[in-house]
Each structure stands twice: as structure tokens, then as C-alpha cells.
N, C-alpha and C positions, 0 to 999 in steps of 0.2 A: 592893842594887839590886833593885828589883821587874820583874818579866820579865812581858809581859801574855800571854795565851795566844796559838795561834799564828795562829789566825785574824785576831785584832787585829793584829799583826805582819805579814801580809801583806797585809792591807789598809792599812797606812800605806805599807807597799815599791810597791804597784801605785799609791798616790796621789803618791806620787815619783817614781815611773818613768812615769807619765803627765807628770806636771808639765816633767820634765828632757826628757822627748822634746819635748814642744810646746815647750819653748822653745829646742831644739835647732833643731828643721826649720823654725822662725821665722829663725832665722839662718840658716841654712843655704840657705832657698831664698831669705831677700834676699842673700849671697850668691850665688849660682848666676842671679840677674837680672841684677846690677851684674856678674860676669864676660859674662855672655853678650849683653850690650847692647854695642855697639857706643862710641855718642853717649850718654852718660847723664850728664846736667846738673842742675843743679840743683834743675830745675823736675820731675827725675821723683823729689826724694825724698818727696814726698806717695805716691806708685805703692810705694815699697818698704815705708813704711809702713802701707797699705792690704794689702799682701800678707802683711807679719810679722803683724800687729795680729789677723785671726783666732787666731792661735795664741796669741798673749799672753792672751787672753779666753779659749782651751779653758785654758790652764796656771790662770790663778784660778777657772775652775770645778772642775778635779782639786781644787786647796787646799779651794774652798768647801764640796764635799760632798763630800768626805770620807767621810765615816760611812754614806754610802748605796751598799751594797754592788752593786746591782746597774746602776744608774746607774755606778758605778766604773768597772766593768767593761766598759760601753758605750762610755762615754767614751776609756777608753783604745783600744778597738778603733776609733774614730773617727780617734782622733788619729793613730791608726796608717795605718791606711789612707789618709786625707789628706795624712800628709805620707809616704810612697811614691808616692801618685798625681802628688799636685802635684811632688815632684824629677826623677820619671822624664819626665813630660812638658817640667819648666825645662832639664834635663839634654840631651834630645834635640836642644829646640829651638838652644840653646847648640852642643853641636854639628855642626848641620847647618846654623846661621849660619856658623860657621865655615869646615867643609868642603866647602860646598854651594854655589855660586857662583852656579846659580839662585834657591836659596832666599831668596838676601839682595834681590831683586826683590821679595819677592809681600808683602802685608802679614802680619805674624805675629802670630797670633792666641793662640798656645798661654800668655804672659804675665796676657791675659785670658781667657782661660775658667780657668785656674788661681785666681786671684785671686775669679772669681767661687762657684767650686766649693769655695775653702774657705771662704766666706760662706754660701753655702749647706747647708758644713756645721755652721759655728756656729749657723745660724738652727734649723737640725734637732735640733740637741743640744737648745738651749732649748726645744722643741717635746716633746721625749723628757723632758726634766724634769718638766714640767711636766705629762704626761700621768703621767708614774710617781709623781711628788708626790699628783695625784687619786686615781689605783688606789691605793696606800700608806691614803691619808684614809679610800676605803670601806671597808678590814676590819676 
């Protein structure tokens, strides 16, 4: 069995453990929507897939580049932090629907600006590509 040096080996582990995270916190916060929704119909599974679906897109970017060490690494710190940001706020909100007898008054916004902030983080990745793709090309 051929064993590749160890660099190559951690750069495939951080391109899986990218992959498996993003497609963890894709689940996990359409989870954590459908618990914390009240009324949630039919007509909002367009919403939980609008909310997975950034992550499904970081997890085939982990696969797609791969080999590009320092984008890797970016990415993975992306994914990281977006799916912490976006559970802690789905999380909160969920519970303070619940135990918050006010709160179930006012409209709740933390659903959307989650949804939008991890589009916003897909659109920065691709931004981040593509700017490290051009510096790469000049040297």
C-alpha cells in the first residue's frame, strides 16, 4: 500500500472535515428551523432549502478544490464560522420562541438574516477564489 507524504494526507483530512462539517450544519440548522417554527407547512420547504443549500455548495467547493492549499484552509474557516454563527442565532431564536411569551408577538427576523448571511458567505468564498485563482496565475 503506498502512503503519500504527510502533507498530502492532511490536506485530504481538512478537505473531509470541511465537506462533513458543511453538510452537517446544512442539516442541523434545517433542523433547528423546523423545531423552532411553530406553523411550518409546506409552503416553507422552499425556506429550508434556501437555508441548507449554501452549505451543500461550500461542501462541493471543499471536493472541488481540493488541491489548493490555502483556499482549503480558508474555506474550512468559513464553514466554520458560519455554521456556529448561523446555529447560535437558529438556537436562541428557537428558544426564546418557546420561552418567551413576548417574543412570539414581534416578527422574527433571526431565520432571515441567517439565511442571508450564509449567502453572503457563499458569495465571498467564490470572491476569495477567484481573487486567489488570479494571484496563483501572476507568479
Amino acid at each position: 500500500m503506498l502512503m503519500g507524504n504527510r502533507n498530502e494526507i492532511r490536506s485530504s483530512l481538512l478537505s473531509r472535515v470541511t465537506f462533513c462539517l458543511a453538510v452537517g450544519a446544512g442539516f442541523v440548522e434545517a433542523a433547528a428551523t423546523l423545531v423552532a417554527g411553530e406553523n411550518i407547512g409546506f409552503a416553507d420547504a422552499g425556506y429550508i432549502v434556501l437555508l441548507a443549500a449554501p452549505f451543500g455548495i461550500l461542501a462541493w467547493m471543499s471536493r472541488r478544490y481540493r488541491d489548493r492549499r490555502i483556499f482549503k484552509t480558508v474555506l474550512f474557516l468559513t464553514v466554520l464560522c458560519l455554521a456556529a454563527w448561523g446555529l447560535s442565532h437558529l438556537i436562541d431564536d428557537a428558544w426564546r420562541f418557546h420561552h418567551e411569551p413576548d417574543y412570539r408577538r414581534v416578527q422574527r427576523l433571526a431565520p432571515f438574516v441567517v439565511l442571508c448571511g450564509n449567502w453572503l458567505g457563499v458569495g465571498a468564498m467564490f470572491w476569495a477564489e477567484r481573487l486567489l485563482s488570479r494571484l496563483c496565475r501572476r507568479k
